[in-house]
N, C-alpha and C positions, 0 to 999 in steps of 0.2 A: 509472409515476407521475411527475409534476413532483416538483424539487425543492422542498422544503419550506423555503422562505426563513426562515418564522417560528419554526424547531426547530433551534438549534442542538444540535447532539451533542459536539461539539468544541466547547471554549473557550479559545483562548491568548492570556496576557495578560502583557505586559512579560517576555517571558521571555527571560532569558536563561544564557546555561552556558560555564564554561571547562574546560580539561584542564591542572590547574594556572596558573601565569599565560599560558597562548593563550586568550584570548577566543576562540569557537567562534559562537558567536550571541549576539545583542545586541538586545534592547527586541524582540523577536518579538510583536505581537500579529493574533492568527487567528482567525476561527468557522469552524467544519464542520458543512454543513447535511446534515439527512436527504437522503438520495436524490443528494447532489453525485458529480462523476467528476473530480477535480482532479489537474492534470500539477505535478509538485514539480519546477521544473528551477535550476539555477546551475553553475556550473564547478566542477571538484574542488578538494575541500575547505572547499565552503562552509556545510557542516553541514548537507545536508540529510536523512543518515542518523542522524546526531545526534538530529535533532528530530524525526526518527522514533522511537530510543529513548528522549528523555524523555515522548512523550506513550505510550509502550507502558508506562512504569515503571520501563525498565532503566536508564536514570540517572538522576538527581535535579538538579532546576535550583537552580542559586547562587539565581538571585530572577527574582519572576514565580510564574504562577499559571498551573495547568492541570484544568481542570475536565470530566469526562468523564460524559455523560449526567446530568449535572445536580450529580455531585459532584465536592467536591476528590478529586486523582488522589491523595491519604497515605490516604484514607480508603474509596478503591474498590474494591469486591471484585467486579463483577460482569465479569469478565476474560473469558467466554465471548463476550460481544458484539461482540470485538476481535479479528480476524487477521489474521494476520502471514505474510510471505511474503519473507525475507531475501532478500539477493544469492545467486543459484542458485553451487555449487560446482560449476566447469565440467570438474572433471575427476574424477569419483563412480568408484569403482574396479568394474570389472564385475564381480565376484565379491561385493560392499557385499552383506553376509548379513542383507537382508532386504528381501521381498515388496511390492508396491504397496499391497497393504490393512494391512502392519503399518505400513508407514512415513503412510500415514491416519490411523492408529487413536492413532500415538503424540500424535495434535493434541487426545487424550482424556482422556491419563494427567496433565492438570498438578494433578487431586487425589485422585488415585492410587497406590498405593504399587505396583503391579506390574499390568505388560501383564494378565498368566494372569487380574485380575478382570477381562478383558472381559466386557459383559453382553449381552443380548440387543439393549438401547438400542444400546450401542457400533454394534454391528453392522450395527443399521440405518442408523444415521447416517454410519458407513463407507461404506456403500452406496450411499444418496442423494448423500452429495457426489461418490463416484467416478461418479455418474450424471450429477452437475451438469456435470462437466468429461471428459464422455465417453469417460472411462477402465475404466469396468467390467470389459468384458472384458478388459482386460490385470490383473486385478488379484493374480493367483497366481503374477507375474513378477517377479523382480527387479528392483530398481530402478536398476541398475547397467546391465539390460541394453537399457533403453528409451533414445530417441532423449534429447536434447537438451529438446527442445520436449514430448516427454513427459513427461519427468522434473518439464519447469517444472510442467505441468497437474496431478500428482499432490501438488506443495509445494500448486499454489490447494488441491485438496481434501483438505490437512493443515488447511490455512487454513478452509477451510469448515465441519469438520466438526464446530462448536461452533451452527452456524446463527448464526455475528455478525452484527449492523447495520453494521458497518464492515471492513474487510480495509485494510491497507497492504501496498504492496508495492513492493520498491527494485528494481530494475534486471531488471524483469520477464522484459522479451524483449530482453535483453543474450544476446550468444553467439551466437544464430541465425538461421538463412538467414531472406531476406524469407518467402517461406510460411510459414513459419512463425511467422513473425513478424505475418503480414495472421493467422494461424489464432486465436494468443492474444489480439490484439485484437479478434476478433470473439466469442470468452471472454465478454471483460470487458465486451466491451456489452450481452452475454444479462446477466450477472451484475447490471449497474448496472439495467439494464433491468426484467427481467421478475424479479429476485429482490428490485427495490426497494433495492441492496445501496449501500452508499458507498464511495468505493474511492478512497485515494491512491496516488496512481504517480510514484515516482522513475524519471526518463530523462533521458539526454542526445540522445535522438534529437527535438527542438525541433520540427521538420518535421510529423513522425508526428502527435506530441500534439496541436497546434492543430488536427486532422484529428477527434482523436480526444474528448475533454477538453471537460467543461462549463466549466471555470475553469484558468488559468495561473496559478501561484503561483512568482513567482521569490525565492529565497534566496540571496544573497551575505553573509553573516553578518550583515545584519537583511534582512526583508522589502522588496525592492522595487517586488514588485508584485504585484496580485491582479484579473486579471479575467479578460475572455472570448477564447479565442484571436482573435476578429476583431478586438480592439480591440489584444492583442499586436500581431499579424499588424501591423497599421496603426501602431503609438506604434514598431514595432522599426524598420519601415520608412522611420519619416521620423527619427530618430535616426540610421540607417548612412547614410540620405542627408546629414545634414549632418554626419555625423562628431563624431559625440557617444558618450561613455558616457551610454548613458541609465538613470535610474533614476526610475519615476514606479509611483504607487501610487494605484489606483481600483479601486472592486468595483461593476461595474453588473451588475443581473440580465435576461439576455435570452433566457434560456431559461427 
């Protein structure tokens, strides 16, 4: 399916957040359209995992406004539509006492008071996502003892297993060989693709993204820029050629 220009899901408006007096981001404003596949990139520390946790809920913005499927984010409860897919922990102990389908199932329990009420539902929906991201049969394995690039595909079908409109995800394919690296991005194109899913992606691999990515969204604690990797590709190009910090902000839609 095209992207759905006239639906946003995501709304950011004047946002911004400090961690005491460090200002972190500044006057942020964003739309997230149904169906988009946007690369979140800037240099470290420029808040772009930030602003991943204030549009998730785990921070709260000084001022500015975040509006998630039509509502303010104080008053959201429909949190199943939203996954999440942190910076992987690149060193998981190999003995981590628990299974591919428990560490799935835990993406079930956020209004649950114990794993043991798994239901029938659980279970299926365990199974479907470990099927989205072609994990099934490893699923009675420890997750300690699967590869790198395994491990990532079992966090997407933590992420999946609420069936969200949207999945975020920081430093996807950080840590791993290029095949592996060409395998999850080709993941996430079935996902944006043929599941209709919306997906932001923090990287610092710049290269990759405009390869990969409907939209380029650069963050240096405000918004710099917002558009299509060809028109990066092009505005970064003639900026290094004349030796500029460039910072310019346009959103054309060309897909």
């Amino acid at each position: 399916m095209p992207v759905d220009h006239s639906h946003n899901i995501i709304e950011i408006k004047n946002l911004s957040f400090a961690y005491g007096r460090e200002l972190i981001l500044e006057n942020i404003s964003l739309n997230i359209h149904q169906g988009d596949y946007i690369g979140l990139i800037g240099p470290n520390g420029a808040g772009k995992t930030t602003l991943f946790k204030l549009i998730l809920g785990l921070l709260r913005p000084q001022s500015g406004s975040i509006r998630l499927f039509g509502q303010d984010i104080a008053t959201f409860k429909d949190w199943q539509k939203i996954g999440y897919v942190p910076q992987r922990q690149l060193n998981l102990e190999n003995n981590f006492p628990a299974t591919v389908k428990e560490v799935v199932a835990m993406g079930r329990y956020r209004k649950k008071r114990l794993p043991a009420d798994s239901s029938t539902a659980d279970k299926a929906a365990v199974k479907t996502a470990l099927e989205q991201v072609e994990m099934l049969e490893h699923q009675d394995r420890l997750i300690g003892n699967l590869s790198g690039g395994q491990q990532q595909r079992v966090f997407i079908a933590r992420a999946l297993v609420n069936s969200p409109e949207v999945i975020f995800l920081d430093e996807a394919t950080r840590g791993v060989d290029t095949k592996t690296q060409n395998e999850l991005y080709r993941l996430l194109q079935k996902l944006n693709k043929e599941l209709d899913l919306t997906l932001l992606l923090i990287s610092h691999d710049i290269e990759r993204l405009t390869q990969e990515v409907m939209h380029i969204a650069c963050v240096d604690k405000s918004l710099t820029c917002h558009m299509s990797p060809e028109e990066y590709i092009k505005e970064s190009q003639s900026a290094s050629i004349s030796g500029q910090n460039f910072k310019f902000l346009t959103h054309h839609h060309n897909h």
